[in-house]
N, C-alpha and C positions, 0 to 999 in steps of 0.2 A: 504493500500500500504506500502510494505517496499521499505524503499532505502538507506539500509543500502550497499554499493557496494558490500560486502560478501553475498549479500543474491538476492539482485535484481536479477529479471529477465527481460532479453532483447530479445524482439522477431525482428528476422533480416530478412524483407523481400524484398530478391530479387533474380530475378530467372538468375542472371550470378552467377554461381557456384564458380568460383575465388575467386569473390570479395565476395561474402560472406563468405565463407573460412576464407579471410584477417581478415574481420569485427569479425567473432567468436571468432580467437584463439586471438585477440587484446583483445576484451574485457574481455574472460575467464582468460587471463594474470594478466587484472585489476580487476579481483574477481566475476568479473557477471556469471549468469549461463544464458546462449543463446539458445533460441530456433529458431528453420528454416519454412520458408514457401518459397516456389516457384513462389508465385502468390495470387491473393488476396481474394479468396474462402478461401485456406488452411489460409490463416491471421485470417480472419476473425474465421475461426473456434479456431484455437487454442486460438485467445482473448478473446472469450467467454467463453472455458473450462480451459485454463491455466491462465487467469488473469494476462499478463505479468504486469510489473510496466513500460514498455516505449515500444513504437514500433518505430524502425528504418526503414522506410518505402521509398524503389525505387521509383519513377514517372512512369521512363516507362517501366509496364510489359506487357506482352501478356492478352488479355481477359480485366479484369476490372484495368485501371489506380490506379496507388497509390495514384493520386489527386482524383479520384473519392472513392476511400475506405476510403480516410481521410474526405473527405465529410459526405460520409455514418456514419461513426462512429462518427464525431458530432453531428449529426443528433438524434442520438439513447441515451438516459437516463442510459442505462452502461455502454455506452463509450463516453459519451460526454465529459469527465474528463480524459481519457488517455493521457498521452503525447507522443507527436509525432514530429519525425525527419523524414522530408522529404531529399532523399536523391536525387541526379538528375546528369546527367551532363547539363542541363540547367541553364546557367549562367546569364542567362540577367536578367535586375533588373525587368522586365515584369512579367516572368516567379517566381522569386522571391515571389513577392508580391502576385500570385497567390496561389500557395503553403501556403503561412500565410496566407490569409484570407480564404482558405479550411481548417483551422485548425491548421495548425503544429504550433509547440512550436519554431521550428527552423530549419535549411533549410541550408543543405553541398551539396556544388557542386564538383562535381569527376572532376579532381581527389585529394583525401586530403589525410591529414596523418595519420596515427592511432591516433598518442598523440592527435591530435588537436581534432578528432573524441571522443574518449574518453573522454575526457577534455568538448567537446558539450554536453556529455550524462550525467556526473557529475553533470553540469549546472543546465540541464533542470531537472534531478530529485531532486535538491537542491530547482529547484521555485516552483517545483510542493507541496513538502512537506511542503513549507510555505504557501502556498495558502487552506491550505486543512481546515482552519475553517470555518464549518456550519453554523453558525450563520450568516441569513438574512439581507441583508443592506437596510437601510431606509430613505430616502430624501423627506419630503415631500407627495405625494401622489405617489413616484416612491418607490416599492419595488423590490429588486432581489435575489429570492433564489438560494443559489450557490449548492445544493444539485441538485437541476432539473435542475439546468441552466437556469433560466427562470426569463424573468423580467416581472414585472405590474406594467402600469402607469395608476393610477385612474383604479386598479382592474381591466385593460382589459390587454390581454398579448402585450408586448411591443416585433415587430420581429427584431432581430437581427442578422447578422453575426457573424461567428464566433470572426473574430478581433475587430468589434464592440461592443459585449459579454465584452471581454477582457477590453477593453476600456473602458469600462461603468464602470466593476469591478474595475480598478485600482481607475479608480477618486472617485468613490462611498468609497471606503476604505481610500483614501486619500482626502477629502474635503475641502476646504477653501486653497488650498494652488496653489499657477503659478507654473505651470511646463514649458519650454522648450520644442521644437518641440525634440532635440536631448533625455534631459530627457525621454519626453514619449517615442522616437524608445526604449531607453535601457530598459524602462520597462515593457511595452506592448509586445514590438516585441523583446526584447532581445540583449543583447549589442554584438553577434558576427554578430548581421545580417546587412547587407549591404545597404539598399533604402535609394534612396533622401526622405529628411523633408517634400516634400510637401506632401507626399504619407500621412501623419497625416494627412493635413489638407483634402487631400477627405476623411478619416473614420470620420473627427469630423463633417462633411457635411451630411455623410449617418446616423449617431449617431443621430444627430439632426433634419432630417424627419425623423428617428425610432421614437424619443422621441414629435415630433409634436402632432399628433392627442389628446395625454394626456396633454398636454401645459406644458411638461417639458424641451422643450428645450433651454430654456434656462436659462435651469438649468448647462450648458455648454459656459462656456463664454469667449469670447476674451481677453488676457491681453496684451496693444499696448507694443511692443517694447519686449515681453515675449514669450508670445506662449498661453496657455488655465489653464481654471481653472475650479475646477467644484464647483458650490455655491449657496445657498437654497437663500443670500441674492442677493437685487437688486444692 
């Protein structure tokens, strides 16, 4: 992946003709070169032959959802590593929170501003290119290959969500240390996005029957007055 902004590519999928318009000539302004889809066949195709470096991705098109194509492409070992902006005019933190745990990296509701738009995209390709070390994390009898995307606990695969995924990977990289419910939103979920703190606490709940049947759970622990931490010790 490049994401050098002179060189990335951004694929804009959404079938109001307008507003993707707005979104092209914004971003070709800021250096990116944009590609188009209508709907999420034509996405899908062009991700797989063009390899963009980010997809800006509508919720509601005609035929298959943007929430159901960010699915799909977690789902799948090409693109289980794309980053993705879901774009919507659904506003409620509901709605929100669905969007991120289908995948996306981050999540603008219409109507926004280019700069601010831009500015998302910068972001999310700035996290993506610090997260791209291969090298395997190891805790115990929890391992997580970040090439497949796949965790094993006691060598059987451990299933995950997409933001449970993410979640795993931050503490697994960062171990021994209290975060904050706020901390984890800005780093898991990203500091422009908007959910109440308790929305942590049900990922660290679903994280933890993921990680049960391996007896890793609690490898994820409470700190009173703090928020979580994640720690091989007792």
């Amino acid at each position: 992946m490049n994401t050098a902004a002179d060189t990335a590519t951004i694929l804009v999928v959404d079938d109001e003709h307008a507003i993707a318009d707005m979104i092209c000539t914004s971003l070709e302004l800021a250096g990116f070169h944009c590609l188009r889809a209508d709907n999420a066949q034509q996405a899908h195709a062009l991700i797989i032959d063009e390899k963009p470096d980010l997809v800006l991705l509508d919720w509601m098109m005609p035929g298959t959802s943007g929430l159901e194509l960010a699915r799909r492409l977690r789902r799948h070992e090409l693109t289980a590593r794309l980053p993705l902006i879901m774009l919507t005019a659904k506003g409620e933190e509901d709605n929100r929170i669905q969007g991120l745990d289908a995948g996306a990296d981050d999540y603008i509701t219409k109507p926004f501003s280019t700069r601010e738009l831009t500015a998302r995209v910068k972001a999310v390709l700035r996290r993506s290119s610090t997260t791209e070390n291969e090298e395997p994390l190891i805790a115990g009898s929890l391992t997580m290959d970040r090439v497949s995307r796949r965790a094993l606990g006691d060598g059987k695969p451990v299933e995950l969500g997409p933001t449970e995924y993410r979640l795993l990977e931050f503490f697994m990289s960062h171990p021994e240390r209290a975060y904050t419910r706020a901390q984890l939103l800005d780093h898991v979920w990203g500091g422009n996005v908007y959910i109440d703190e308790r929305t942590v606490d049900v990922h660290i709940r679903r994280l933890r029957k993921a990680l049960e049947p391996s007896n890793n759970d609690a490898l994820i622990q409470t700190v009173r007055g703090t928020g979580y931490r994640f720690s091989t010790h007792n």
